[in-house]
C-alpha positions as CSV (number, residue, x, y, z in Angstrom):
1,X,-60.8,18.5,6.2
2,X,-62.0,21.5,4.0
3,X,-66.1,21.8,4.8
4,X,-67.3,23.2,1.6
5,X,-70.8,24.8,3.2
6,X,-68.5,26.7,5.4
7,X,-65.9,27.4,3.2
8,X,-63.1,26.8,5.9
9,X,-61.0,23.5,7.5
10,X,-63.0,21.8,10.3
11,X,-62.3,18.8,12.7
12,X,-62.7,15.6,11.6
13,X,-64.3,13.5,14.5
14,X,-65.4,10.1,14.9
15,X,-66.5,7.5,11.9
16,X,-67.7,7.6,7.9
17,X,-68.2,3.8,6.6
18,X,-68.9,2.4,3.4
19,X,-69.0,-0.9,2.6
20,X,-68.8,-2.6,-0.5
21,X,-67.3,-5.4,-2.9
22,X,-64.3,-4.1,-4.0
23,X,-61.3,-5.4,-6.2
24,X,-57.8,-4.8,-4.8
25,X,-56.4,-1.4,-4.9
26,X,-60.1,0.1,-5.5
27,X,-60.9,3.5,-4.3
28,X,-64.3,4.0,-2.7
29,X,-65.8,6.8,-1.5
30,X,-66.5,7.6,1.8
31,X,-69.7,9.5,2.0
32,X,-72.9,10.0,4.3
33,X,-74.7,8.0,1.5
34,X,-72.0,5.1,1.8
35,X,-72.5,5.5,5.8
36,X,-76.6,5.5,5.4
37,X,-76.1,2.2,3.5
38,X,-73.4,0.8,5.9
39,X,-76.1,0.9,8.5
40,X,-79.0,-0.5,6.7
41,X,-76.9,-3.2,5.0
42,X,-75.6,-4.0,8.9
43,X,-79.7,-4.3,10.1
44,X,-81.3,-5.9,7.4
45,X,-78.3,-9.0,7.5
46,X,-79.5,-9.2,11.0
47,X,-77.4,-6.8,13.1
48,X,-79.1,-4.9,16.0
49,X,-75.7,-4.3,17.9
50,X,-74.4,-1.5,15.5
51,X,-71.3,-0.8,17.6
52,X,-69.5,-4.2,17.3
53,X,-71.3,-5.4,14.4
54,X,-70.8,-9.1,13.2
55,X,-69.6,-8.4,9.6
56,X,-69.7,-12.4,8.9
57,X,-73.4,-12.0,8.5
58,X,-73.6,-9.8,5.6
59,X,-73.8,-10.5,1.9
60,X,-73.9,-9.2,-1.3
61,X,-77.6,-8.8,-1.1
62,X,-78.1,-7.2,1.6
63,X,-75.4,-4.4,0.3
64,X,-77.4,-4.3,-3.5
65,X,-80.9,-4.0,-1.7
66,X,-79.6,-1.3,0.9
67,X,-78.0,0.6,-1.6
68,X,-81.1,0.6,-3.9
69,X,-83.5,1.7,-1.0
70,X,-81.2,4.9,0.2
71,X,-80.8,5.7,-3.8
72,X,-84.4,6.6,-3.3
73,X,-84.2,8.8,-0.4
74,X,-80.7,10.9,-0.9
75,X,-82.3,11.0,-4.7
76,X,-78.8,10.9,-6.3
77,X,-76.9,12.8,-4.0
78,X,-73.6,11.5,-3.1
79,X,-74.2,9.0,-5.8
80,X,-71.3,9.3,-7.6
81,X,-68.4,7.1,-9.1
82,X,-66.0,9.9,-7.8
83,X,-67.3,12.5,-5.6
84,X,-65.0,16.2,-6.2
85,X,-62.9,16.6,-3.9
86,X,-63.1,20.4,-2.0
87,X,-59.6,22.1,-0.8
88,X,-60.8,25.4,-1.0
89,X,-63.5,28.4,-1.8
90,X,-62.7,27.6,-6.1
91,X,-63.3,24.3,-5.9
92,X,-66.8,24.7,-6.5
93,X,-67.0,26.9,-8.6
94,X,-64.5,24.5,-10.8
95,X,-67.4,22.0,-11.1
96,X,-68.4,22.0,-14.7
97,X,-71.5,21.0,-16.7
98,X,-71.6,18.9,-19.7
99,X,-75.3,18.7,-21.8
100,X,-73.8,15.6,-22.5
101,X,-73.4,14.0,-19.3
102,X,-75.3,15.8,-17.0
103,X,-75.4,13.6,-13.5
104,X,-72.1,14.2,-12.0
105,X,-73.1,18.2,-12.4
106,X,-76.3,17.8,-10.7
107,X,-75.5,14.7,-8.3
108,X,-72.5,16.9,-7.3
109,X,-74.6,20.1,-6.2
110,X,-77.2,17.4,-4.9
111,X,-74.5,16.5,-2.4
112,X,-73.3,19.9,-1.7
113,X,-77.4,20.8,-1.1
114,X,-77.8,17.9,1.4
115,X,-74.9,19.4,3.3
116,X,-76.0,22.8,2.9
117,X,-79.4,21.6,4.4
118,X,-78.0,20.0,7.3
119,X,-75.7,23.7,7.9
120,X,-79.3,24.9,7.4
121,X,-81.3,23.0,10.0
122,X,-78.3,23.0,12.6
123,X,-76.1,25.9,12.2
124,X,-74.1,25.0,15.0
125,X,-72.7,22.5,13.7
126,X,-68.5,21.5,13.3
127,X,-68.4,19.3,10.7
128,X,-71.5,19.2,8.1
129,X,-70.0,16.6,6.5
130,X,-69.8,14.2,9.1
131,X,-72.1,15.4,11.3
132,X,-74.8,14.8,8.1
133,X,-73.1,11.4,7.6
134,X,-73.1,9.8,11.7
135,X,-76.6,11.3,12.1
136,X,-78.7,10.3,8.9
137,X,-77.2,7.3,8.6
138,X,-78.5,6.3,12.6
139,X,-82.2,7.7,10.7
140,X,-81.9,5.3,7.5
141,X,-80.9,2.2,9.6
142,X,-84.8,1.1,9.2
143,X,-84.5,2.5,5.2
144,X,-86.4,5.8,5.4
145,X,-85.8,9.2,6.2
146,X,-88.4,9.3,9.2
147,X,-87.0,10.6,12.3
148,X,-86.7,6.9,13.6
149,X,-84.1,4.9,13.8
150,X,-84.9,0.8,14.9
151,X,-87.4,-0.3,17.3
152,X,-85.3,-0.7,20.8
153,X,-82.5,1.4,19.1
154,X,-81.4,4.0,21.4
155,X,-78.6,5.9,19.7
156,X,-79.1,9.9,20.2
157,X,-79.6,11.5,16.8
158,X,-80.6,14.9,15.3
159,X,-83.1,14.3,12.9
160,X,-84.0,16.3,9.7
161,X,-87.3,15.0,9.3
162,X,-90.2,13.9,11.4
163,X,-93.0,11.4,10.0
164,X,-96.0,10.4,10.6
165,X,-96.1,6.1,11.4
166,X,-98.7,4.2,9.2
167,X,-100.9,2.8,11.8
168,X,-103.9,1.6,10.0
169,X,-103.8,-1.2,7.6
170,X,-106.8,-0.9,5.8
171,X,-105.0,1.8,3.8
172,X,-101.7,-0.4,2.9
173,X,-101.5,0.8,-1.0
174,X,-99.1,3.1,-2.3
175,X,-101.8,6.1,-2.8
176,X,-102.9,6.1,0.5
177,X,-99.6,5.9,2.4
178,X,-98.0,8.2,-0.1
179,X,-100.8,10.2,1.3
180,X,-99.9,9.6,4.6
181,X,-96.3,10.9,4.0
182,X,-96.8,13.6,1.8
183,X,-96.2,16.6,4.1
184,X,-92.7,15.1,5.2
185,X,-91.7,14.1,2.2
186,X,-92.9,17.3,0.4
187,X,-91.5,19.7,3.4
188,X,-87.7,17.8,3.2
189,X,-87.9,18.1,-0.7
190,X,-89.0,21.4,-0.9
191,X,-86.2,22.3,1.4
192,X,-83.2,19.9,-0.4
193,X,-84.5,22.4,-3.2
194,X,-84.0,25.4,-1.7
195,X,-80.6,24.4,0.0
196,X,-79.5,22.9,-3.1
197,X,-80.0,26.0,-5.3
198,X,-78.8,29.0,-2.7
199,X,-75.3,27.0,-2.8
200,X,-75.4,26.7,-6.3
201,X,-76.2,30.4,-6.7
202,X,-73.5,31.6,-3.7
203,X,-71.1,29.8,-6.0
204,X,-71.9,31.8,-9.5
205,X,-73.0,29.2,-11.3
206,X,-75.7,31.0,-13.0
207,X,-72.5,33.1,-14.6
208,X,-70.2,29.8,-14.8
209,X,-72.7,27.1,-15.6
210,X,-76.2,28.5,-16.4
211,X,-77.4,25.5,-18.0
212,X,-76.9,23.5,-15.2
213,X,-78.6,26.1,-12.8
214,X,-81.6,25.5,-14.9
215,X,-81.2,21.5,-14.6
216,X,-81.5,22.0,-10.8
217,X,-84.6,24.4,-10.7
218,X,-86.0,21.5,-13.2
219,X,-85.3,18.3,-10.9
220,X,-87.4,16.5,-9.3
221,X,-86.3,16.4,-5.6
222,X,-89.1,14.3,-4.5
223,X,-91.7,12.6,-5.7
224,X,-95.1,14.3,-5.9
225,X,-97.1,11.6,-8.0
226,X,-97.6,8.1,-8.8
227,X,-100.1,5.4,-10.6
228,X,-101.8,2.6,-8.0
229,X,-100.2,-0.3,-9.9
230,X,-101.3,-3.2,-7.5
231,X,-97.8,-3.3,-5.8
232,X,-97.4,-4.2,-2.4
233,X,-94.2,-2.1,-2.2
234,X,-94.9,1.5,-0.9
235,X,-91.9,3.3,-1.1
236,X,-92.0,6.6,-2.7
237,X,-88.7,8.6,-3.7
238,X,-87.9,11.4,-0.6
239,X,-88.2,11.5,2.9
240,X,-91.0,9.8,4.8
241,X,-92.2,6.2,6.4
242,X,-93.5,3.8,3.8
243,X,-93.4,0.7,6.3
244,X,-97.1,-0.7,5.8
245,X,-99.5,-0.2,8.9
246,X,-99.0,-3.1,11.0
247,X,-101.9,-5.8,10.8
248,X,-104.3,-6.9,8.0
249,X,-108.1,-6.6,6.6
250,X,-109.4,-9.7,5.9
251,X,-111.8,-11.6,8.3
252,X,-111.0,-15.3,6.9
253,X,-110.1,-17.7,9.4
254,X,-107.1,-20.4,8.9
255,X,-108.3,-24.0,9.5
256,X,-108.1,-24.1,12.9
257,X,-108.0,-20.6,14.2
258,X,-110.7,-18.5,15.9
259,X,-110.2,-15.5,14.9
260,X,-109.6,-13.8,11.8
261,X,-105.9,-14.7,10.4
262,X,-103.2,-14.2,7.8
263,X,-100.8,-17.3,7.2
264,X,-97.4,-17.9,6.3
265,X,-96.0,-14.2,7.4
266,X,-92.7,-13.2,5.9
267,X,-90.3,-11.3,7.6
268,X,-87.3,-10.0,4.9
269,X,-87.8,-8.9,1.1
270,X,-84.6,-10.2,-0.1
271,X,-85.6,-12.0,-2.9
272,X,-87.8,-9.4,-4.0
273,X,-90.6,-12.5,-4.3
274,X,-91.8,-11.7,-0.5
275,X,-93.3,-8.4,1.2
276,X,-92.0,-8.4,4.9
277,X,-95.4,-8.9,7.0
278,X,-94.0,-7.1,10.1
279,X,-91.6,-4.8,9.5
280,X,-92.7,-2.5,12.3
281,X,-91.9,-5.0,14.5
282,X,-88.1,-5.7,13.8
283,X,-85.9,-4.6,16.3
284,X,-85.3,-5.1,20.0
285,X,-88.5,-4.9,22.5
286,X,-88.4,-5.0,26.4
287,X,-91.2,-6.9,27.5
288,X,-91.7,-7.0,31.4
289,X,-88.8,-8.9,32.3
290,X,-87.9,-10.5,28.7
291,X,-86.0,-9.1,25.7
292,X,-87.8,-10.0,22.1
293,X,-85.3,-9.5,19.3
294,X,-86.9,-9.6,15.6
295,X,-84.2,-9.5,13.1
296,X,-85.0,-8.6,9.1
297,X,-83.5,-11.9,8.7
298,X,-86.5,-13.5,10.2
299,X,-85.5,-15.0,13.2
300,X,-86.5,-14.7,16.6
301,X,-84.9,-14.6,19.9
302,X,-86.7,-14.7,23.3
303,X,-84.3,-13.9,26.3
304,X,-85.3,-14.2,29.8
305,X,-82.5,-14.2,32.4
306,X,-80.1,-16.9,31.1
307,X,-83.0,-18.7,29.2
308,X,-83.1,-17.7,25.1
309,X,-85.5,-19.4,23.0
310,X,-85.3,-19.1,19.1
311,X,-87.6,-19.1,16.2
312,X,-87.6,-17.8,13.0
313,X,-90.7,-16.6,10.6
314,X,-90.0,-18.1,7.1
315,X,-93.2,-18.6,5.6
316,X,-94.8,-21.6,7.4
317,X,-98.4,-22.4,8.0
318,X,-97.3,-21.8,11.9
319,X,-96.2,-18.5,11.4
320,X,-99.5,-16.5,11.4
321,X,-101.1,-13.4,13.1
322,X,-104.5,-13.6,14.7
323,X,-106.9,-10.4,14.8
324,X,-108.4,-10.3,17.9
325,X,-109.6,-6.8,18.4
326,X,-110.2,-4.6,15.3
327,X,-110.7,-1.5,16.8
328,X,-107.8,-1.9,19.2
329,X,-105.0,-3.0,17.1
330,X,-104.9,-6.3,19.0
331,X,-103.0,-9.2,17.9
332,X,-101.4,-12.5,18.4
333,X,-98.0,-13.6,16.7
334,X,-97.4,-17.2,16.5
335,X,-93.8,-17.9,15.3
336,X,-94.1,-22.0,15.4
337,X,-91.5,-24.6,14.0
338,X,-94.6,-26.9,12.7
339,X,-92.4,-29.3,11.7
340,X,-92.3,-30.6,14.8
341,X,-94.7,-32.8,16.5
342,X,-96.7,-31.5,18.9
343,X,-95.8,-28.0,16.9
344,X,-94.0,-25.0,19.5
345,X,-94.3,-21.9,19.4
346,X,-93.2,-18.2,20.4
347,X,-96.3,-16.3,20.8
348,X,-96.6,-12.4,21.4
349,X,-99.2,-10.6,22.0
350,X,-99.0,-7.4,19.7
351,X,-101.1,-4.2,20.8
352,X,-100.8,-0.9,18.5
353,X,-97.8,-2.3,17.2
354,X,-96.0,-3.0,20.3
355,X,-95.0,-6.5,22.0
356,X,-97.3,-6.3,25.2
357,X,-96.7,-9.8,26.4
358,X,-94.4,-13.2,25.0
359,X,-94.7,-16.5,26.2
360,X,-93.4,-20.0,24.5
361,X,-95.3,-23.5,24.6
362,X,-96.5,-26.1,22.2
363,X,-99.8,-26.6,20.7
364,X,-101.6,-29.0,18.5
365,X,-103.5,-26.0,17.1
366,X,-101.5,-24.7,14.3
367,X,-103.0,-21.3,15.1
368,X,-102.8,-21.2,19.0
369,X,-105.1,-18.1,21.2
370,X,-103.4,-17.2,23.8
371,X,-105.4,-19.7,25.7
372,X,-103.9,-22.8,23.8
373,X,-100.4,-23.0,24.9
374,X,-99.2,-26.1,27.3
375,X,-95.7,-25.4,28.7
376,X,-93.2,-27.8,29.7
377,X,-90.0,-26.6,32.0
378,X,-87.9,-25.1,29.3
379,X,-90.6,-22.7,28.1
380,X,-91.4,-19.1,29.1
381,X,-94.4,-19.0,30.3
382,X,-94.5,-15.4,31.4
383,X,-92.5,-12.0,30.8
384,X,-93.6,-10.6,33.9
């Protein structure tokens, strides 16, 4: 395939996805935007084995919410109904600007910036392409440009950015975790900016298309302000981690409970009604001896040897985190099916964001310490 950064044929190795809902005899592009999305829409319909995926569990939501997220992070590029196609050094130069419809222009050297980026950052690289496509796309499986893919995910990737995590939950509003992110996201968009315009000025366009030159030096490649409007969504357009801090604030107890606690914990966004209460902790965790899987769909799985216990947080009363320990970050996650009489439960304890310990028993206390658990013998008592 013709590399356009490069300006020369390269290799084509390994896989570009895309995914979509498409009518017979559609053509779709296949681009590292339509990769990035491929492997958030995999994770968020509760896929953590990205290598033999089970496509049964996906729908159209989790496609329209992916797609939306990544839209905010590529800003545009690669978002196009028909990307140009590159054969050789004039094919750039063919791309034309229209006052009147300005997007493909500027989404079109958008794309061509990202790659040029990528050449950029790792100028040893075969395919830019590709390369771009397999390796951002591993970064966006958790929706943002971070430098992380998954909790428990191990895949090898070369990252473009590297972001701070949002640790403390007293400042879970959009100013103060914008704040948080700024230098990434400011850093990666300065850059897109730079890469973005070199290409289009090695390519003439300030003697082809001047107009459009003066569009790019114009756009916005990230986003640099915006109004506290009350949301509980933090995401800012660019690179960065807009996950809230893991945890909560408040000191009110729940009926029950003796410590302070937040109720009814959600653990997807699909509607759009619900925030996701742990998103920090979705993933795959090894804990002693046990494997805790927490999938954006909400449920649960606790595997020890060939014992697996299930949950899933949706909302109940029983799902609730106790604070412990302010200053430590110490926590306990009950994921309880309260429904049932005496109620069960998976319980974790959560240190600094990370699964320390994970047990199962039933409780009458709808909010169970770690101390309130009584096990039968088809509960985990211990992960060590």
């Amino acid at each position: 395939m013709f590399d356009p950064i490069k300006a020369r044929n390269t290799s084509f190795s390994g896989e570009i996805h895309a995914i979509d809902t498409i009518a017979k005899n559609l053509d779709i592009n296949v681009t590292p935007l339509t990769e990035a999305v491929y492997q958030r829409t995999l994770f968020r319909s509760g896929n953590l084995d990205f290598d033999q995926p089970d496509l049964s569990m996906i729908n159209v939501n989790h496609m329209v919410i992916s797609s939306s997220e990544l839209n905010k992070v590529f800003n545009q590029a690669f978002s196009l109904s028909k990307f140009p196609r590159f054969s050789n050094t004039q094919s750039i130069k063919n791309i034309a600007y229209n006052a009147r419809d300005k997007r493909p222009y500027i989404n079109s050297f958008l794309s061509l910036g990202m790659m040029n980026l990528w050449q950029t950052s790792f100028p040893n690289s075969e395919n830019n392409y590709v390369e771009l496509a397999q390796n951002i796309g591993v970064d966006l499986r958790d929706g943002y440009l971070d430098g992380r893919s998954v909790e428990g995910d191990d895949t090898a990737f070369l990252a473009l950015v590297n972001a701070p995590k949002n640790v403390d939950p007293t400042k879970n509003n959009l100013i103060d975790i914008g704040l948080r992110q700024e230098d990434a996201r400011t850093t990666f968009g300065e850059q897109f900016k730079l890469a973005t315009l070199k290409i289009a000025l090695d390519n003439n366009q300030t003697i082809f298309n001047p107009d459009g030159v003066e569009e790019l030096e114009k756009y916005s490649y990230y986003q640099d302000y915006r109004q506290n409007t009350g949301s509980s969504i933090f995401r800012w357009t660019g690179a960065g981690d807009y996950r809230p801090a893991f945890g909560f604030t408040t000191n009110a107890t729940c009926e029950t409970s003796i410590y302070p606690c937040k109720q009814g914990l959600n653990a997807d966004d699909l509607n759009g009604t619900y925030t996701n209460n742990i998103e920090y902790l979705l993933g795959t965790h090894q804990v002693g001896s046990c494997t805790v899987k927490i999938l954006a769909s909400g449920d649960v799985r606790l595997n020890k040897g060939t014992q697996t216990i299930t949950g899933q947080i949706n909302r109940d009363l029983s799902d609730n985190l106790l604070r412990v320990d302010d200053t430590t970050q110490h926590y306990i996650l009950n994921v309880g099916s309260g429904e049932i009489r005496p109620p069960q439960f998976l319980q974790f304890e959560v240190r600094n964001a990370a699964i320390v310990s994970a047990r199962t028993g039933s409780s009458q206390n709808l909010y169970p310490s770690l101390d309130d658990l009584s096990f039968d013998t088809d509960d985990i008592r211990s992960c060590s």
